[in-house]
N, C-alpha and C positions, 0 to 999 in steps of 0.2 A: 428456452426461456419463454417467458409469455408474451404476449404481445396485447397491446392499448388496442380494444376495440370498441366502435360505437353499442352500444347497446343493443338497436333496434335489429339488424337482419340478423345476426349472427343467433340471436335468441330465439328466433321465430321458426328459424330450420331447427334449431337443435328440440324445439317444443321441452324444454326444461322447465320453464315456471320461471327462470329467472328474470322476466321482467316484472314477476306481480308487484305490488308494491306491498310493503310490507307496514301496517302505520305505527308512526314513534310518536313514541309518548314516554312517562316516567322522569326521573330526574336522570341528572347528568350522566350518576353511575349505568343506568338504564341501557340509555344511550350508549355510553363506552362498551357495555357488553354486546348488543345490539351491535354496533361499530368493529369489534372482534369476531362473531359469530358465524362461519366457514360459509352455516346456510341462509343468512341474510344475504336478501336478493340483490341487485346490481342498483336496480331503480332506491332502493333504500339505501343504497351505500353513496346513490347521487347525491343525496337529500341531506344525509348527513354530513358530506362534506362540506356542507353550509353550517355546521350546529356553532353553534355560540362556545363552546366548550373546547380549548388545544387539544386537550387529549382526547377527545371524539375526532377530531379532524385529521390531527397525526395519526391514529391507529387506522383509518381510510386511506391514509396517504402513504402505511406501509404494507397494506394490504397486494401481494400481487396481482391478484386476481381481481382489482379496483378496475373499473369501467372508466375508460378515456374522458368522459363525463366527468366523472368527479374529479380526479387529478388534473385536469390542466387548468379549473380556477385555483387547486392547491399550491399551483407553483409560481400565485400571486400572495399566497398566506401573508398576514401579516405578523404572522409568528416565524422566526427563522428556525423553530426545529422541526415545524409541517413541511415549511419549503426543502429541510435536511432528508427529510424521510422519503420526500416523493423524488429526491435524487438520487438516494439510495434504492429506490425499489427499480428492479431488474425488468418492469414492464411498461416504465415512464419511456415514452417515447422518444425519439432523435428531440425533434421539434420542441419539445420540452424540456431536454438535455440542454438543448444548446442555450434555451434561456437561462436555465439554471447555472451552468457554468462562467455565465455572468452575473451573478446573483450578485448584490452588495455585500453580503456576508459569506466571508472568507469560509466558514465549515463547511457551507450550502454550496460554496464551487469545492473545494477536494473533496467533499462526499460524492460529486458527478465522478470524479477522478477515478474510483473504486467500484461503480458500476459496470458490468459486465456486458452493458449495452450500448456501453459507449462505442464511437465507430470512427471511422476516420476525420471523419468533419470535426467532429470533437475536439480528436487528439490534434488536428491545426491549431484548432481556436486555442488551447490549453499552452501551444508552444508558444504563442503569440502575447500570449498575456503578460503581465508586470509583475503578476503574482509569483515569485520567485519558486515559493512552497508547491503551487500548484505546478509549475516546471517538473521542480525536483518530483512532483508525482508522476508524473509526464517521463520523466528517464526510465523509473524503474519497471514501465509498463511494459510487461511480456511480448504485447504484440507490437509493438511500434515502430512504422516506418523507418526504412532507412530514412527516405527524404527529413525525414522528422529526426531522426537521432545524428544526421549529420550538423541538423541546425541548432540541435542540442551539444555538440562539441563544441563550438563557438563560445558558446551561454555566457554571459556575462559574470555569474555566479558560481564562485569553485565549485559553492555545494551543488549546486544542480550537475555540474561536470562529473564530479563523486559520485555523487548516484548513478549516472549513465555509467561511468566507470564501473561500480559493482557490481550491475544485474544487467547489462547488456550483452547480448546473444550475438553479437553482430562482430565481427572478428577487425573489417575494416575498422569498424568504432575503436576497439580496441587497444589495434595499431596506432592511432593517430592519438589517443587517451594516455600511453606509454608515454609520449613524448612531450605532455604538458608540463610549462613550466611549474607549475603549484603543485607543490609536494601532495597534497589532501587528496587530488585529482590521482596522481598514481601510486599512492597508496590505497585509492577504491580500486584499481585497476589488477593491484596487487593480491586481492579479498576475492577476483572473479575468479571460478572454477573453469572457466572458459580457457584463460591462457595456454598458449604452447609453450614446450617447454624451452626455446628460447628464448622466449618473451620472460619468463619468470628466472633466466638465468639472468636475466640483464635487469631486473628488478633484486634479484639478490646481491649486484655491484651497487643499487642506487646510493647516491654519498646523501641519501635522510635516514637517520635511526627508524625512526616511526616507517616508513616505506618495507623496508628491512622486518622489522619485527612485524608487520601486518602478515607478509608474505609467508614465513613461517608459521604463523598459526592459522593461515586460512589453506594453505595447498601445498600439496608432497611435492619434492624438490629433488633433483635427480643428486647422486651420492657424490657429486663433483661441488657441487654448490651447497650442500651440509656439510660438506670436510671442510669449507671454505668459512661457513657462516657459524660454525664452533669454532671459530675463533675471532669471532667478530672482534673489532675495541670497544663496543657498544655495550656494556652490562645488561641494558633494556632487551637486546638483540638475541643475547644467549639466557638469554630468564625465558621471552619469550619461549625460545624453543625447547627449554626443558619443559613444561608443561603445556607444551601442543602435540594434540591426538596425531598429529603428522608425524612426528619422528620417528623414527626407527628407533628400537629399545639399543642398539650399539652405540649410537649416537647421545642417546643418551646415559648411560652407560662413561661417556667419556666427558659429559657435561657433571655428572656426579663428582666428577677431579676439578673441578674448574678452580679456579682461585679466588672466584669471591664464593665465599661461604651463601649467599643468596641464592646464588644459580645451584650452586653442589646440593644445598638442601631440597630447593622446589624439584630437581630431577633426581634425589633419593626417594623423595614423597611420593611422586606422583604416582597419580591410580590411574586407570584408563577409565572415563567416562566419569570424569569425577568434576568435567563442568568447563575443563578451561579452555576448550580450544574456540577460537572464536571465529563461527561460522556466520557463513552469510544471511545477514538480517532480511525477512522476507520483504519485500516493497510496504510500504506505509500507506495503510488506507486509514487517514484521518478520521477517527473517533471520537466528538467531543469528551471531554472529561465529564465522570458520571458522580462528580461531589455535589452537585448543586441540588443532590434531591430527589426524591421518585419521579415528581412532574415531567424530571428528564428522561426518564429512561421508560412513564407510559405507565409506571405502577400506580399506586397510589386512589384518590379520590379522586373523580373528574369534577371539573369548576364549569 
């Protein structure tokens, strides 16, 4: 990934040209193009990060290739979708990470969540916070501390516990996740690919339906606990498993006889790849919603 560098030596060895300055003029559209332009210079990409204009300053502030210059007065923007951009951009440095992720507005800290430059210091500050949402984004993070994902079983929040539950790679986590009281916590636990297969045989005893039915449609179940789980009392349970990519066509086959006519139909139907099995949802990197307009999303006319 790139890295926030001062302007000055880095450009002087490399004899690029990219400190000429380049002079802005034109109206605002001018500028926005100018502000996009791969080969506008660094020094001109400083200059605009001052323009009077959001969408000349956001398009600076999602530029990778932005000069440390410009981006760390952007991560004072008085607009919070400059401040969103320069947290989302993968060359914003630690130091302005971590301001960001105190940002007052809620998008402007889980867009830092979703940066790939995010680093340990971060992922502290992020478990520490009160922002519940920014937790939950904090579980599902691929690399994260044990230290961190211990203090995340704790959490005060089922849902953040669920999320760790889902997408945690850490087996200890896992262990200690089975055994929450809150159904929602291990029935995420139930949707991890991770589990061993005794761990998902003692999730197929769990006395929650929902627990039960997750477990069947997110992972293959050895042929001791599907002889078991075709016969659930649960209707939910064996609906489930007639249209999950996990079963075995025998199994379903026998789910075809069942006694309520719901389950016998959905596992005479079923197609393979025909949508129902329900796999594990990738971690959530906070997107604002894009109804409110071009102005959001950087199309349109600049002002």
């Amino acid at each position: 990934m790139g890295k926030q560098q001062d302007v000055g030596a880095a450009d002087r060895h490399s004899g690029s040209g990219t400190t000429a300055h380049r002079p802005i003029g034109g109206n605002a559209d001018a500028r926005l193009a100018l502000a996009q332009d791969p080969t506008t210079p660094q020094m001109t990409l400083i200059d605009l990060a001052s323009d009077p204009s959001v969408l000349v300053r956001k398009a600076v502030a999602a530029r990778a290739d932005a000069p440390a210059q410009a981006l760390r007065p952007l991560t004072r923007d008085p607009d919070r979708q400059v401040r969103e951009a320069v947290a989302r951009n993968p060359s914003t440095s630690i130091a302005n990470l971590m301001r960001l992720v105190k940002d007052a507005d809620r998008w402007v800290r889980w867009a830092v969540a979703g940066n790939p430059a995010c680093d340990e210091s971060i992922r502290r500050v992020m478990s520490e916070t009160s922002d519940k949402e920014l937790r939950g984004l904090l579980a599902e993070s691929p690399e994260l501390e044990p230290e961190l994902a211990a203090r995340l079983i704790d959490d005060v929040s089922p849902e953040v516990r669920e999320r760790l539950a889902t997408h945690t790679h850490d087996p200890d986590v896992i262990t200690a996740l089975l055994a929450d009281r809150t159904a929602r916590v291990r029935k995420g636990v139930a949707r991890n690919p991770r589990t061993t297969a005794e761990q998902r045989s003692a999730l197929a005893a769990d006395p929650v339906v929902d627990v039960r039915a997750a477990l069947v449609r997110a992972v293959e179940l050895s042929d001791a606990d599907l002889a078991r789980l075709v016969d659930d009392r649960a209707v939910q349970v064996r609906l489930a498993m007639a249209t999950s990519e996990f079963v075995p066509q025998h199994i379903r086959q026998t789910l075809a006889r069942d006694a309520d006519e719901m389950v016998a139909s959905a596992a005479r139907d079923y197609r393979p790849g025909s949508g129902n099995a329900s796999a594990v949802r990738a971690p959530r990197i906070a997107h604002r919603p894009s109804a409110a307009g071009a102005s959001r999303s950087g199309g349109g006319t600049a002002r």
